[in-house]
PDB file of N, CA, C and O in Angstrom:
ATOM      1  N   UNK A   1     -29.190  -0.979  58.543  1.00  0.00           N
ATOM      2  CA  UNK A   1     -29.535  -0.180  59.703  1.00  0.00           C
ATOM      3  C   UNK A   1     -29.367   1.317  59.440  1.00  0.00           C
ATOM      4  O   UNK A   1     -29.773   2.135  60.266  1.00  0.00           O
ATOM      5  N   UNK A   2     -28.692   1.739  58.140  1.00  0.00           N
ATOM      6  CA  UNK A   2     -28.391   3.400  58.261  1.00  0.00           C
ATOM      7  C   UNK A   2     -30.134   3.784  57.891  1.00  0.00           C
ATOM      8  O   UNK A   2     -30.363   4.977  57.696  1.00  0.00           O
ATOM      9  N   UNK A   3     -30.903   3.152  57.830  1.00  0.00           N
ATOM     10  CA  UNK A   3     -32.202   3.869  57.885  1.00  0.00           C
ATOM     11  C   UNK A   3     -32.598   4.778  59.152  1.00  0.00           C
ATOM     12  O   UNK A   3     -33.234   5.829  59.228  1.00  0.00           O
ATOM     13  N   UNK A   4     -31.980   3.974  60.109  1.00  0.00           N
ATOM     14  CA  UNK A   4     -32.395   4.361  61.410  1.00  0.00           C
ATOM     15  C   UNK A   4     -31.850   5.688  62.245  1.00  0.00           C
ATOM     16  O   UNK A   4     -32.060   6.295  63.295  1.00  0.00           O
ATOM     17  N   UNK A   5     -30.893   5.731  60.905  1.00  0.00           N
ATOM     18  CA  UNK A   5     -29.627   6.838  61.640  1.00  0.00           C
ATOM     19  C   UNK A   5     -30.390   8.357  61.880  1.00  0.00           C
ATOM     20  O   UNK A   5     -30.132   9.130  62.802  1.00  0.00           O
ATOM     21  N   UNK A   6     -31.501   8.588  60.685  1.00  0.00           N
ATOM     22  CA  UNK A   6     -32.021   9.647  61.238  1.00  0.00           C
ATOM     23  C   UNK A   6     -33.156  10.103  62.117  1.00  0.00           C
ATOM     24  O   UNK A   6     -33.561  11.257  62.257  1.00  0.00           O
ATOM     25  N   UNK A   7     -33.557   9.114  62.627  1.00  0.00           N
ATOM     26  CA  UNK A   7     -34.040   9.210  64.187  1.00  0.00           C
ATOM     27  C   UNK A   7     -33.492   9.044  65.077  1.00  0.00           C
ATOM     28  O   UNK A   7     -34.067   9.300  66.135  1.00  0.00           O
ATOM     29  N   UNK A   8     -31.991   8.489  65.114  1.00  0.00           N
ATOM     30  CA  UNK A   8     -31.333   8.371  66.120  1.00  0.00           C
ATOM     31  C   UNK A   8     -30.815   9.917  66.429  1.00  0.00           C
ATOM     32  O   UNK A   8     -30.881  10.471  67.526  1.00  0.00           O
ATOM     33  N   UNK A   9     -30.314  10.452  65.270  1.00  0.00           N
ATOM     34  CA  UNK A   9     -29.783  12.080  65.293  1.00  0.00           C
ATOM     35  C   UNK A   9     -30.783  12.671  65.704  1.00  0.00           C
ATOM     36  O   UNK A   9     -30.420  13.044  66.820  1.00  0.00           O
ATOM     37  N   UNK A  10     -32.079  13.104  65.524  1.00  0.00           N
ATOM     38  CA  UNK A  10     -33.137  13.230  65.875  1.00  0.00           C
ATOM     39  C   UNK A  10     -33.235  13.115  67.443  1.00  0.00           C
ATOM     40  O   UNK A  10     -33.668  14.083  68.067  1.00  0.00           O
ATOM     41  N   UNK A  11     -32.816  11.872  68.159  1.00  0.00           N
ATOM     42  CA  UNK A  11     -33.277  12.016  69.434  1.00  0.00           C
ATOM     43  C   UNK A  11     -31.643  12.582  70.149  1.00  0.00           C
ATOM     44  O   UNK A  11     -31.588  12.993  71.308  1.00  0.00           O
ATOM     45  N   UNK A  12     -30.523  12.516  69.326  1.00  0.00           N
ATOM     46  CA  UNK A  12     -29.979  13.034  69.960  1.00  0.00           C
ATOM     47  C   UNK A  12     -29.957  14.430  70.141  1.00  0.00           C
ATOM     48  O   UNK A  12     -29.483  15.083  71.071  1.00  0.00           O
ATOM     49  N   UNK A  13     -30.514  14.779  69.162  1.00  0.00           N
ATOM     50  CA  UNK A  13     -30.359  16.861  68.687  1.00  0.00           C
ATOM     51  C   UNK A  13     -31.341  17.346  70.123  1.00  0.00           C
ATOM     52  O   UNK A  13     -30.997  18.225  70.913  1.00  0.00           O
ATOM     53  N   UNK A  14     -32.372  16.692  70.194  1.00  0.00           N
ATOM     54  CA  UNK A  14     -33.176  17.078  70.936  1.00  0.00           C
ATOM     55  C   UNK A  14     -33.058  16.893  72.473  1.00  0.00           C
ATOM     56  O   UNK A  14     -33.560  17.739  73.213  1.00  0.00           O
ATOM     57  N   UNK A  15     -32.308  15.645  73.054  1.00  0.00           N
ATOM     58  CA  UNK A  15     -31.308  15.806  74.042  1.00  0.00           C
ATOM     59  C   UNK A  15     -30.542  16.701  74.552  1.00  0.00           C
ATOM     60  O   UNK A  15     -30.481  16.961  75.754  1.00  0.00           O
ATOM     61  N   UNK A  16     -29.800  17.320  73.521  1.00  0.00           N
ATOM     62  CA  UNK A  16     -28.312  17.787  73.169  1.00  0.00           C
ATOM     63  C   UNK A  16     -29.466  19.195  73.320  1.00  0.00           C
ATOM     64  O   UNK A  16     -28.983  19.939  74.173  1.00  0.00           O
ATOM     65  N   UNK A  17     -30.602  19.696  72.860  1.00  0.00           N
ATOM     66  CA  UNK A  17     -31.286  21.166  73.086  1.00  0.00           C
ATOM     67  C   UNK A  17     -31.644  21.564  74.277  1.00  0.00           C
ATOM     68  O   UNK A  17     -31.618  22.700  74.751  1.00  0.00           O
ATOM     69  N   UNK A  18     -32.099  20.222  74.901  1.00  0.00           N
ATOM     70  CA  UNK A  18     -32.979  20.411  76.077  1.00  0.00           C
ATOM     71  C   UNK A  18     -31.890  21.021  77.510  1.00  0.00           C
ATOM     72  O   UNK A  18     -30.706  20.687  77.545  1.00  0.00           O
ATOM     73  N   UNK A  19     -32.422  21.794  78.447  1.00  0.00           N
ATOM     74  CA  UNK A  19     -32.307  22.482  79.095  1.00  0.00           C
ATOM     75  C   UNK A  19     -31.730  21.416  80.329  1.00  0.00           C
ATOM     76  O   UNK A  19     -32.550  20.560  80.659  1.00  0.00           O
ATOM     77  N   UNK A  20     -30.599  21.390  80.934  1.00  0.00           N
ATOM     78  CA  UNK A  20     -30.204  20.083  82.059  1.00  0.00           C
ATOM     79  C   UNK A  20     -31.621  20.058  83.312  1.00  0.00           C
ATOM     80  O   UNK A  20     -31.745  18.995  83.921  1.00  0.00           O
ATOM     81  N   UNK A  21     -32.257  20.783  83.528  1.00  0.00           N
ATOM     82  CA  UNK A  21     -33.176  20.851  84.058  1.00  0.00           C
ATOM     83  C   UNK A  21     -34.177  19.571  83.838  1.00  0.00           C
ATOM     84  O   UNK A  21     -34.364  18.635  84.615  1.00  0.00           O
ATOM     85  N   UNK A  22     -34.672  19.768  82.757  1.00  0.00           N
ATOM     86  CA  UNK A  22     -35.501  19.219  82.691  1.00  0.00           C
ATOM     87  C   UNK A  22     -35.786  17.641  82.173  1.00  0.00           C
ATOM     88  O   UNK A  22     -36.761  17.116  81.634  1.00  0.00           O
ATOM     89  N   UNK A  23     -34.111  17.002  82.707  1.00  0.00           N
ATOM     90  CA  UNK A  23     -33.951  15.754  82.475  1.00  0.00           C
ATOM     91  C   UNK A  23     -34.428  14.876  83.784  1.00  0.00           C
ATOM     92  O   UNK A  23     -34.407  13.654  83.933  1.00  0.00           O
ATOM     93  N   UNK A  24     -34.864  15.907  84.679  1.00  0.00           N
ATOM     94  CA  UNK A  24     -34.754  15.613  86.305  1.00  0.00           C
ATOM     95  C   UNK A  24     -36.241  15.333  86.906  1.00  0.00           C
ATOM     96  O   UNK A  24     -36.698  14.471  87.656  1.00  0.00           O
ATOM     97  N   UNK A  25     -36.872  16.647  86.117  1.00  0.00           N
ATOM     98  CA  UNK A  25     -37.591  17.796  86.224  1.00  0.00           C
ATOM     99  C   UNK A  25     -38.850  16.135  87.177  1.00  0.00           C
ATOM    100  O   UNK A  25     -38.652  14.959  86.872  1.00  0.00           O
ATOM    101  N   UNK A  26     -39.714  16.473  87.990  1.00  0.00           N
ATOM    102  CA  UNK A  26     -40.550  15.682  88.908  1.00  0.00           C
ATOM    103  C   UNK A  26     -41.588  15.307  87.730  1.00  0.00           C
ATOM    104  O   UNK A  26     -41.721  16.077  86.779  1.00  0.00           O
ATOM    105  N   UNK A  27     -42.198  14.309  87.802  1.00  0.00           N
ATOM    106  CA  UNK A  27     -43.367  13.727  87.059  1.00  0.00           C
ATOM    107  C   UNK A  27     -44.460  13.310  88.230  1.00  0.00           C
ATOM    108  O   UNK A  27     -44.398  12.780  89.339  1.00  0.00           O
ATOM    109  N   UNK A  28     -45.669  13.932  87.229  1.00  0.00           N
ATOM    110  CA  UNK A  28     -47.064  14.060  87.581  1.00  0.00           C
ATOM    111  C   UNK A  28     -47.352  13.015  88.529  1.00  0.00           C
ATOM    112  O   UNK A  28     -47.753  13.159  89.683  1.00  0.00           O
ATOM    113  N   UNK A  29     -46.996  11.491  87.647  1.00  0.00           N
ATOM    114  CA  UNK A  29     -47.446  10.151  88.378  1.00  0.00           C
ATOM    115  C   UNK A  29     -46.180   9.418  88.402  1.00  0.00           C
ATOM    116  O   UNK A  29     -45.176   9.675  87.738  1.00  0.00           O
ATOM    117  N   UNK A  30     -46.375   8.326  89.382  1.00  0.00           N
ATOM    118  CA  UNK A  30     -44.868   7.281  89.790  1.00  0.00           C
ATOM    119  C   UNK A  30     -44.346   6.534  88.437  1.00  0.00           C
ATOM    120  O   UNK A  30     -43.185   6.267  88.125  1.00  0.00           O
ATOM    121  N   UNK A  31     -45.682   6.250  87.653  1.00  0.00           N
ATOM    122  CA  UNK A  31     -45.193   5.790  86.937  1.00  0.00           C
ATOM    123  C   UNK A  31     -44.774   5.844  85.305  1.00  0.00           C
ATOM    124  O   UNK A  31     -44.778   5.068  84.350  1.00  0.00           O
ATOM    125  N   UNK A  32     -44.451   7.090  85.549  1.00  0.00           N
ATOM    126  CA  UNK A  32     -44.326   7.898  84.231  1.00  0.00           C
ATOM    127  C   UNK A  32     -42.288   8.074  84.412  1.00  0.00           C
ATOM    128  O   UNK A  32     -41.576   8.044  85.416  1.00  0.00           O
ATOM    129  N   UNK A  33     -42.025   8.213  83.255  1.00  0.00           N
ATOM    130  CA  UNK A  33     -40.560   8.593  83.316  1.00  0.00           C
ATOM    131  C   UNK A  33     -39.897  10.085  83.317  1.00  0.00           C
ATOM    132  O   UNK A  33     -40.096  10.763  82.309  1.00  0.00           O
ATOM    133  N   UNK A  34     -39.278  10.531  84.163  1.00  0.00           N
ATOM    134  CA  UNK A  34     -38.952  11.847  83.461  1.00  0.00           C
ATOM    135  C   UNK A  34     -38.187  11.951  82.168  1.00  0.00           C
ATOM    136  O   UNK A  34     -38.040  10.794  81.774  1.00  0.00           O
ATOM    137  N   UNK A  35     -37.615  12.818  81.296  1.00  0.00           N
ATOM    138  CA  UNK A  35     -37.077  13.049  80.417  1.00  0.00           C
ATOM    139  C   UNK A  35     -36.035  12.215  80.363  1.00  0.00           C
ATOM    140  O   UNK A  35     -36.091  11.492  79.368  1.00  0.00           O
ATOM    141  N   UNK A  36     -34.947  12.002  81.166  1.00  0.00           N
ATOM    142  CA  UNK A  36     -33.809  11.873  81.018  1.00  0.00           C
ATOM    143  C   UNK A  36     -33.827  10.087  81.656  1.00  0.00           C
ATOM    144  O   UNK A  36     -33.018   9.220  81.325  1.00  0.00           O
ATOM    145  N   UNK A  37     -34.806   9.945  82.472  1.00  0.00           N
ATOM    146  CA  UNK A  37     -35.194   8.483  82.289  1.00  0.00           C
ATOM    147  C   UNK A  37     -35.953   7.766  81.037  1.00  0.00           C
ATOM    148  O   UNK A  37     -36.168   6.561  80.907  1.00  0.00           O
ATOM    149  N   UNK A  38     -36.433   9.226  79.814  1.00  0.00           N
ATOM    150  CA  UNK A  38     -36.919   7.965  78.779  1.00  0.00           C
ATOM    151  C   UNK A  38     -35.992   8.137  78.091  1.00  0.00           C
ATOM    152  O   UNK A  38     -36.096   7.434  77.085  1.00  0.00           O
ATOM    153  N   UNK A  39     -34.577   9.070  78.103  1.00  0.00           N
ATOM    154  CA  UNK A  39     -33.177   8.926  77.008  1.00  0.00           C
ATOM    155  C   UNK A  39     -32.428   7.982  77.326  1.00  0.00           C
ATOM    156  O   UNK A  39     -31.800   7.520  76.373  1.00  0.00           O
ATOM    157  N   UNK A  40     -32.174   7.321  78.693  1.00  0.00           N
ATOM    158  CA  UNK A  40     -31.699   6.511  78.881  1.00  0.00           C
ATOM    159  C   UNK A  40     -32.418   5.179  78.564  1.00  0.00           C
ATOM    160  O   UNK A  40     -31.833   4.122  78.329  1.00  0.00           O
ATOM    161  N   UNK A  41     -33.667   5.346  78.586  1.00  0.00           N
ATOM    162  CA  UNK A  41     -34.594   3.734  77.679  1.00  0.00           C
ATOM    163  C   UNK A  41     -34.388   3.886  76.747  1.00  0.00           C
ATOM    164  O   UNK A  41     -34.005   2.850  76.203  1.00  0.00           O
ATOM    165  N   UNK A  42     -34.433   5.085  75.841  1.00  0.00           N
ATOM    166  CA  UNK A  42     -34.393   4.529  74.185  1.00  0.00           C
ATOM    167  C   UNK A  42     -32.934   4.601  74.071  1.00  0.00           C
ATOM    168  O   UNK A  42     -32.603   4.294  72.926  1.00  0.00           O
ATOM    169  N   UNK A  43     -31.827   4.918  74.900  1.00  0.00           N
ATOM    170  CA  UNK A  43     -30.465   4.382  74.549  1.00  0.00           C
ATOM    171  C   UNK A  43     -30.193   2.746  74.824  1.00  0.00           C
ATOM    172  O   UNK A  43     -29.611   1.944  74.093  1.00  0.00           O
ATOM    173  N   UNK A  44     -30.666   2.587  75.816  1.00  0.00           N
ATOM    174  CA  UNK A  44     -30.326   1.370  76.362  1.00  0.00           C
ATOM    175  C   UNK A  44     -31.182  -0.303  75.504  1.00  0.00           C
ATOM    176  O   UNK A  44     -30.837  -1.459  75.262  1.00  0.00           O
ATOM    177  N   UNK A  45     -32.599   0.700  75.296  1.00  0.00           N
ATOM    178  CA  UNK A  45     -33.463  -0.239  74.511  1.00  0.00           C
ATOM    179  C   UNK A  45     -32.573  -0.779  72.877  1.00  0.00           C
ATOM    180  O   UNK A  45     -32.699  -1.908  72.403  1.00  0.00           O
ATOM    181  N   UNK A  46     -31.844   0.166  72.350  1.00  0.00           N
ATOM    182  CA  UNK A  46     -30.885   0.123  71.282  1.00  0.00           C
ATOM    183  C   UNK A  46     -30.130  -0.413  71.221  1.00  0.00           C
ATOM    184  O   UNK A  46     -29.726  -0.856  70.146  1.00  0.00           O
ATOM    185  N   UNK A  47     -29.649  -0.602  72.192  1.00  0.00           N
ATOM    186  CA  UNK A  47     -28.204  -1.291  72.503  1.00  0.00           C
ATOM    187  C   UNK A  47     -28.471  -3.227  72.786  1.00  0.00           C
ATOM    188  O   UNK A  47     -27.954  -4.285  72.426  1.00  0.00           O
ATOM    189  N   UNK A  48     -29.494  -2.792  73.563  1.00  0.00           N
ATOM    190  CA  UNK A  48     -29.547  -4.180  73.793  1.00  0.00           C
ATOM    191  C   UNK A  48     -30.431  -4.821  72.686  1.00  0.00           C
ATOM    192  O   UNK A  48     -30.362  -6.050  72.669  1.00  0.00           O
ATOM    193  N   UNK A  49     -31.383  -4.161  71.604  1.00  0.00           N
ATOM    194  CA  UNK A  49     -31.803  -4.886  70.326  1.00  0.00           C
ATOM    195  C   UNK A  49     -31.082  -4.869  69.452  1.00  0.00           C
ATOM    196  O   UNK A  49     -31.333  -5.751  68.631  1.00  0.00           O
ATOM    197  N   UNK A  50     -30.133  -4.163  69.180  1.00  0.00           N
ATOM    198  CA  UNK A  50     -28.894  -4.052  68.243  1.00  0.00           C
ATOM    199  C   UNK A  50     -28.228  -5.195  68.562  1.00  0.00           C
ATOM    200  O   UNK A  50     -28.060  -5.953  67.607  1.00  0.00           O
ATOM    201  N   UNK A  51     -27.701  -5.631  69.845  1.00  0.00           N
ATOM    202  CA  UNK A  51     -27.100  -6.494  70.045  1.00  0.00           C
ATOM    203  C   UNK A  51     -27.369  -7.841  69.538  1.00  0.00           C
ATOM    204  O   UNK A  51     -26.679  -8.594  68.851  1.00  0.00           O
ATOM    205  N   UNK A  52     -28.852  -7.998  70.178  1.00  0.00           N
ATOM    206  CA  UNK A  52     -30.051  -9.571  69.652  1.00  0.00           C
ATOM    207  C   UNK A  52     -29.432  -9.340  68.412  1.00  0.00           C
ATOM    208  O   UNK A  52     -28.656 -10.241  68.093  1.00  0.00           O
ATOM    209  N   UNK A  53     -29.550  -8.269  67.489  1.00  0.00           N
ATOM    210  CA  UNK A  53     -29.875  -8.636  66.240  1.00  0.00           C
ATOM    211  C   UNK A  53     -28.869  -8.542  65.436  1.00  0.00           C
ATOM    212  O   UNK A  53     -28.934  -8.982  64.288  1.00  0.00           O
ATOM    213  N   UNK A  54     -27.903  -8.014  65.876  1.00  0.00           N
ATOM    214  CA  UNK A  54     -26.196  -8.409  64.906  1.00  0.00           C
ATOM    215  C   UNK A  54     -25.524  -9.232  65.880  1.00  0.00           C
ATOM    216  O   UNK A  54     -24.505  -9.671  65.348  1.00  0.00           O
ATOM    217  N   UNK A  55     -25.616  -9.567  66.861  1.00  0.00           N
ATOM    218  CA  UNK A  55     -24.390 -10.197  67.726  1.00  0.00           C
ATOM    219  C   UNK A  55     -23.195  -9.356  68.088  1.00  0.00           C
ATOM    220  O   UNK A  55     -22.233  -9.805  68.711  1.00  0.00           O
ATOM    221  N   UNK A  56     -23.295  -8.219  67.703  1.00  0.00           N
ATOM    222  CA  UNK A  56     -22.354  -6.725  67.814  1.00  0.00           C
ATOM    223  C   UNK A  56     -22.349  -7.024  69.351  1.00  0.00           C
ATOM    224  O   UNK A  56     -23.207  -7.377  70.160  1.00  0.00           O
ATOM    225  N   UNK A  57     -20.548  -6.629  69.427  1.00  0.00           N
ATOM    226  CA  UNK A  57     -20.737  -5.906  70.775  1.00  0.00           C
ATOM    227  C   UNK A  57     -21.479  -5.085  71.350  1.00  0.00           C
ATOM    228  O   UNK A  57     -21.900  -4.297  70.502  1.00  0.00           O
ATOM    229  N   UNK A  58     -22.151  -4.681  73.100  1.00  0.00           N
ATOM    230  CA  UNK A  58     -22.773  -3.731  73.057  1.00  0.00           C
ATOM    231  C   UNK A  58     -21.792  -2.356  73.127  1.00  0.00           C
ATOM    232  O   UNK A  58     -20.894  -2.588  73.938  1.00  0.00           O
ATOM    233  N   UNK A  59     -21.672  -1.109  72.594  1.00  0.00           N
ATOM    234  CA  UNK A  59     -20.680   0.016  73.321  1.00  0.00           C
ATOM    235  C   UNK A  59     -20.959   0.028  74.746  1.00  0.00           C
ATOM    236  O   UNK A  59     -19.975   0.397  75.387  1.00  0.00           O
ATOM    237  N   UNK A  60     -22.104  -0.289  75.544  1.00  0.00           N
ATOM    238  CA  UNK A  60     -21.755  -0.181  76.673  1.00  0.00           C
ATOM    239  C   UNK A  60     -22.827  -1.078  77.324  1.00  0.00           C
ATOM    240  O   UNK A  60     -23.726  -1.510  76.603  1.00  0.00           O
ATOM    241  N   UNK A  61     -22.797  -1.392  78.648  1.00  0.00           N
ATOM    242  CA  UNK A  61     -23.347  -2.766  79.318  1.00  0.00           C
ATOM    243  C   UNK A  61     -24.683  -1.554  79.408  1.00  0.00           C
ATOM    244  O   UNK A  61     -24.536  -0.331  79.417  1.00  0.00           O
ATOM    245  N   UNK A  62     -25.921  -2.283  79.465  1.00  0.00           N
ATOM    246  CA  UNK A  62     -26.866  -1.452  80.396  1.00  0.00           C
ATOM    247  C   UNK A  62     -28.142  -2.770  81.004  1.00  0.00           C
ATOM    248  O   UNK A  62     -28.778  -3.603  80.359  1.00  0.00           O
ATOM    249  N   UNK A  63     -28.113  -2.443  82.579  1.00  0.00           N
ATOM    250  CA  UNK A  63     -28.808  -3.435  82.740  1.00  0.00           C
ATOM    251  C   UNK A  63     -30.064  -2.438  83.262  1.00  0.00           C
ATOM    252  O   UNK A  63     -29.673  -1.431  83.852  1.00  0.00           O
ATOM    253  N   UNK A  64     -31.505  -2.589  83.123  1.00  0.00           N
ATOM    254  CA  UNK A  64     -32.734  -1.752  83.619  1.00  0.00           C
ATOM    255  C   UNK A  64     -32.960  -1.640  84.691  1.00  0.00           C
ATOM    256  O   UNK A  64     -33.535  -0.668  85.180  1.00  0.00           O
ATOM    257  N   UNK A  65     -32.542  -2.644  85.313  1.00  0.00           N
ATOM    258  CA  UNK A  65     -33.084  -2.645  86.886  1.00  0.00           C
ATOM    259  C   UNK A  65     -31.792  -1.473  87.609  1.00  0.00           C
ATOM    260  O   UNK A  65     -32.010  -0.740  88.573  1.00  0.00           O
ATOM    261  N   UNK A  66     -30.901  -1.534  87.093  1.00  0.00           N
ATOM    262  CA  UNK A  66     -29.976  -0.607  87.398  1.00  0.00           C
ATOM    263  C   UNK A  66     -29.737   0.526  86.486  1.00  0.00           C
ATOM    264  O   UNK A  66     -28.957   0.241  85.577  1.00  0.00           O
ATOM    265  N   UNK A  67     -30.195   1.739  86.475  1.00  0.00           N
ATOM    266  CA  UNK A  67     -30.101   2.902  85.568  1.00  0.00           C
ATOM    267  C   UNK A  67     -28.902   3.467  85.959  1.00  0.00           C
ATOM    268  O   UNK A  67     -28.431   3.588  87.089  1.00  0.00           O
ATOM    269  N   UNK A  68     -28.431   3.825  84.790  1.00  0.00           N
ATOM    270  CA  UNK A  68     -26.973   4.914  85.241  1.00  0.00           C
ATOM    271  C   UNK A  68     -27.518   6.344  85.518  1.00  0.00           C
ATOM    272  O   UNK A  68     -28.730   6.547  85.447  1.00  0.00           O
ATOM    273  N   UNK A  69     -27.043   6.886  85.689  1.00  0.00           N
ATOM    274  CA  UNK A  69     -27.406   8.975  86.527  1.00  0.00           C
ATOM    275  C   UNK A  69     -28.146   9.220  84.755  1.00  0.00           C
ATOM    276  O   UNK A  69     -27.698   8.949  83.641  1.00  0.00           O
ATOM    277  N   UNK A  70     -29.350   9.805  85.190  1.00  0.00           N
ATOM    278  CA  UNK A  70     -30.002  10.025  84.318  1.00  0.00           C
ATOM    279  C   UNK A  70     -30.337  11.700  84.200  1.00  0.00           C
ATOM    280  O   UNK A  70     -31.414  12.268  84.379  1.00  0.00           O
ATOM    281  N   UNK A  71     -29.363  12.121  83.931  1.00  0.00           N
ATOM    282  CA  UNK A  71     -28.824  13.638  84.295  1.00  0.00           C
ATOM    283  C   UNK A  71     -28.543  13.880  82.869  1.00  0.00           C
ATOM    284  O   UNK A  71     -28.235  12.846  82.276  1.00  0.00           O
ATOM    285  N   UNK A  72     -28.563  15.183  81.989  1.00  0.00           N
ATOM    286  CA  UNK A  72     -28.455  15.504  81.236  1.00  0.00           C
ATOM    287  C   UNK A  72     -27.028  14.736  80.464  1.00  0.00           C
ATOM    288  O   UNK A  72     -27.140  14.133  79.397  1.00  0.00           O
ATOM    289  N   UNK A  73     -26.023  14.844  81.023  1.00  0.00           N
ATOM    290  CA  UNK A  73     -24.569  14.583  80.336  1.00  0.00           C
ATOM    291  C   UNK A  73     -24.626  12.974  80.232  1.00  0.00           C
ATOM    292  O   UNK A  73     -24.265  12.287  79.277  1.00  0.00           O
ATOM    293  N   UNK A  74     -25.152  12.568  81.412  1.00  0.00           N
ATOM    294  CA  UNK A  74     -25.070  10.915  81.029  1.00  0.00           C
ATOM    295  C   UNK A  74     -25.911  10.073  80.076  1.00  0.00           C
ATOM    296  O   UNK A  74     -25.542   8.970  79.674  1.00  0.00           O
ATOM    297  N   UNK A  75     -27.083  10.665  79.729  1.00  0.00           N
ATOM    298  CA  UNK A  75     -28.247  10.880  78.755  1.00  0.00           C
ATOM    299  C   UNK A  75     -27.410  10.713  77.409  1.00  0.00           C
ATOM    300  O   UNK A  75     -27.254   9.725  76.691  1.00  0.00           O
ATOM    301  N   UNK A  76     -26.868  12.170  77.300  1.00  0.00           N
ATOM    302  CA  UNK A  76     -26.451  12.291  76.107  1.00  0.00           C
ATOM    303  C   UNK A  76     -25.098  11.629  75.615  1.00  0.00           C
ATOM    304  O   UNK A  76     -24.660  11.602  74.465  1.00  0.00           O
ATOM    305  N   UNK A  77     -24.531  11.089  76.800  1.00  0.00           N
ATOM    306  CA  UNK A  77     -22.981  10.168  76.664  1.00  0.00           C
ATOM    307  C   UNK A  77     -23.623   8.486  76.155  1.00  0.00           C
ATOM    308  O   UNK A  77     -23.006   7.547  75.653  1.00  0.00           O
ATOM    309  N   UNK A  78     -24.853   8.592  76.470  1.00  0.00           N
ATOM    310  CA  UNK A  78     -25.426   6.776  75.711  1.00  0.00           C
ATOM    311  C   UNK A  78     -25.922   6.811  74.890  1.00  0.00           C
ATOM    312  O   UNK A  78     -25.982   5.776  74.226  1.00  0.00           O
ATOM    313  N   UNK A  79     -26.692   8.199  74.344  1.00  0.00           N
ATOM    314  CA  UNK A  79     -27.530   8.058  72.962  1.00  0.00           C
ATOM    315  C   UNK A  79     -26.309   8.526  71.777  1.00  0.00           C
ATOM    316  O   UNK A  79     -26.348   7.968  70.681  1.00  0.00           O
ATOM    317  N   UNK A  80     -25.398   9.411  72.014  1.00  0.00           N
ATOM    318  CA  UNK A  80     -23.905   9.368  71.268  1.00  0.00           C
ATOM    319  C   UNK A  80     -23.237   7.772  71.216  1.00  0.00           C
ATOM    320  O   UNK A  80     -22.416   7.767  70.298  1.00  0.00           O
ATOM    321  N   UNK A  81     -23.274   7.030  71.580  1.00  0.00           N
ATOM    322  CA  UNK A  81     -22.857   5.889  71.802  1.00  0.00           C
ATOM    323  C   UNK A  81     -23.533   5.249  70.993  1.00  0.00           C
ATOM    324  O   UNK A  81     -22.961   4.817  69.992  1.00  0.00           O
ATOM    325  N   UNK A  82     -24.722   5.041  71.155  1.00  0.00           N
ATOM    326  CA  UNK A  82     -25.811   4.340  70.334  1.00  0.00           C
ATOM    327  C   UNK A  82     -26.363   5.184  68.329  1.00  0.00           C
ATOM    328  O   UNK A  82     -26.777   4.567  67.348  1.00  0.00           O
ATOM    329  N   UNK A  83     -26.138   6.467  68.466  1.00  0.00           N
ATOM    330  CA  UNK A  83     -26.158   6.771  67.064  1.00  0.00           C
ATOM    331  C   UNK A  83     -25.308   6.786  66.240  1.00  0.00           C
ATOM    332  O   UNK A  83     -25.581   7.086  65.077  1.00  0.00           O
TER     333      UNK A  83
END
């Protein structure tokens, strides 16, 4: 898996740049994600295929239908978790 490590740094750097604003920021259509709703999918998407695929604990529960605050700090507190 350390292949993966440098896209994971990758999405965290770019997290970790972005402006708290614009994790929030309104989207065009309903069904589009804002920013900080697609950091919390590709954290959560990680966690739970990491899991399938080593039997690893997850670092942290995430269920979809229930998103945690998708606010800049909580963003970047699951993709730190996950890289």
């Amino acid at each position: 898996m350390n292949h993966l490590l440098p896209e994971g740094q990758f999405t965290l750097d770019v997290s970790e740049g972005d402006c708290p604003q614009n994790f929030t920021v309104s989207k065009p259509n309903p069904g589009e994600m804002t920013f900080g709703e697609q950091m919390i999918h590709i954290a959560g998407g990680n966690v739970f295929r990491f899991h399938q695929i080593t039997g690893l604990p997850a670092p942290f529960a995430f269920d979809p239908a229930h998103l945690p605050p998708t606010n800049k700090e909580s963003a970047v507190k699951l993709l730190e978790a996950v890289v």
